[in-house]
C-alpha positions in Angstrom: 1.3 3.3 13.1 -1.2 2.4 15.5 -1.0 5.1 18.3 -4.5 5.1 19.4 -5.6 2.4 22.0 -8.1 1.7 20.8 -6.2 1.3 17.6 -3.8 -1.3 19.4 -6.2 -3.4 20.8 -7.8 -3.9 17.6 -4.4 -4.4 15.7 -6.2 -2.1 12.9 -5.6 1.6 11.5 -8.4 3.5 12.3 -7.7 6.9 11.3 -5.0 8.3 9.3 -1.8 9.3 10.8 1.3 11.2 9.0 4.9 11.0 9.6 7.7 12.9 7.7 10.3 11.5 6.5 13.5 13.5 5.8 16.9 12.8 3.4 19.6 14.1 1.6 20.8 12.8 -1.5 23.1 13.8 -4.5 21.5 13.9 -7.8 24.4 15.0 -9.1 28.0 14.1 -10.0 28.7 17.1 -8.0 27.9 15.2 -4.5 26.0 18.2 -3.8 23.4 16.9 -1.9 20.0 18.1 -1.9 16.9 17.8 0.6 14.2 15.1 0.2 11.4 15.5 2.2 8.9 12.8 1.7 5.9 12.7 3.9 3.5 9.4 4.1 0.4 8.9 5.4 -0.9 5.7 6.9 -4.7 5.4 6.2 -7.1 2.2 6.9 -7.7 -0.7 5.5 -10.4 -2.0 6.6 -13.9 -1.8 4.7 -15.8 0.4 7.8 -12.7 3.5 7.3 -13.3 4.0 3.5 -13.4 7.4 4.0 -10.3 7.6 5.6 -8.9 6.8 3.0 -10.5 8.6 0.1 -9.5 11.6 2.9 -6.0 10.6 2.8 -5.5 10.3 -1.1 -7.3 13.9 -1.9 -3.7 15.5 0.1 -1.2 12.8 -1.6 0.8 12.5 -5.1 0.7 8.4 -4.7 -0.1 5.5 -2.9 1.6 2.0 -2.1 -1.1 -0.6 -1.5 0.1 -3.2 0.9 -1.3 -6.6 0.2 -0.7 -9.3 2.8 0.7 -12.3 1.1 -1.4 -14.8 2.3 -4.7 -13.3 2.1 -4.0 -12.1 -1.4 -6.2 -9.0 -2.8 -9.0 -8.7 -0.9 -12.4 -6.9 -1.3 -10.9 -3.7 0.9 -7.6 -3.9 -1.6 -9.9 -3.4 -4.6 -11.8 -0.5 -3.0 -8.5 0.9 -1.9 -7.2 0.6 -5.2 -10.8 1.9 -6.8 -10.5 4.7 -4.4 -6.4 5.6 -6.1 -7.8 5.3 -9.6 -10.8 7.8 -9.1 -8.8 10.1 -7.2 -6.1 9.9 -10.4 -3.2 8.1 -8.2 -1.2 6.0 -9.5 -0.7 3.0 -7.0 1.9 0.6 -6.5 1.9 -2.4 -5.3 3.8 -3.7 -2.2 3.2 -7.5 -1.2 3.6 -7.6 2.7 4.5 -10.8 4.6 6.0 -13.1 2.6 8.1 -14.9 4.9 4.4 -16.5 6.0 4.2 -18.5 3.0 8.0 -19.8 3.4 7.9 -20.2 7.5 3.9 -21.1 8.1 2.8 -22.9 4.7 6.2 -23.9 3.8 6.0 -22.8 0.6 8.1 -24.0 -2.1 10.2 -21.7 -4.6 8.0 -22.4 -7.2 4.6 -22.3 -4.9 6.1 -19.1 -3.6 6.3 -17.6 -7.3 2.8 -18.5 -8.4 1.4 -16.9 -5.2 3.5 -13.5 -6.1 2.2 -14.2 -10.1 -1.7 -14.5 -8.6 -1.5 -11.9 -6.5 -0.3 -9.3 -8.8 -2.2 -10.5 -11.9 -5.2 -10.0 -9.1 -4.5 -6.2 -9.0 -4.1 -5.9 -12.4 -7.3 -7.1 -13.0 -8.4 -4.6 -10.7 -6.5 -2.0 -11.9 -7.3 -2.5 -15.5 -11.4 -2.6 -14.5 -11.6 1.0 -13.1 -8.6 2.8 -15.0 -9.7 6.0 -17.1 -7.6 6.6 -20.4 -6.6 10.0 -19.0 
């Protein structure tokens, strides 16, 4: 969501932006459907806009973590994902870019799995370092 020009010419976030998002589904056998508003907020990732982002978590009930799938967890993604645990959010994972590792590396199936296994077995590790038991 870069909207800022200075955010385009850079290709980068640098401050948080919010967009709502709104649905109607049916939770119940009834097909009575019922309003969904879900509202997301697109903070930085780089290293400089760390504040952004501890900004952004303090007003939110989760996070999703993109991870670029050839770069793989990075330093920022552990800080990011630091910044979720200490804030008590529980983050999920989303591996971004995929279709690099079958069109630019040409990936195999196999090569494709272990890169999905590393990468997530990366976060965990991460994860699992600055988790609290409550």
């Amino acid at each position: 969501t870069e909207t800022r020009k200075d955010e385009q010419e850079r290709g980068i976030t640098i401050k948080s932006t919010g967009v709502t998002l709104y649905y109607q589904y049916s939770f119940k056998d009834n097909g009575e459907k019922e309003p969904i508003l879900v509202n997301l907020i697109d903070s930085p990732g780089h290293v400089d806009f760390s504040p952004e982002v501890t900004a952004a978590l303090r007003v939110t009930d989760g996070a999703v973590v993109v991870v670029d799938f050839i770069e793989g967890v990075r330093v920022q993604t552990e800080t990011v994902l630091r910044q979720a645990l200490q804030e008590k959010i529980r983050p999920v994972l989303m591996i971004n870019k995929a279709d690099r590792g079958i069109h630019e590396l040409q990936l195999t199936g196999e090569e494709m799995y272990q890169k999905f296994v590393k990468i997530i077995e990366n976060a965990n590790i991460t994860i699992s370092t600055y988790q609290t038991a409550d």
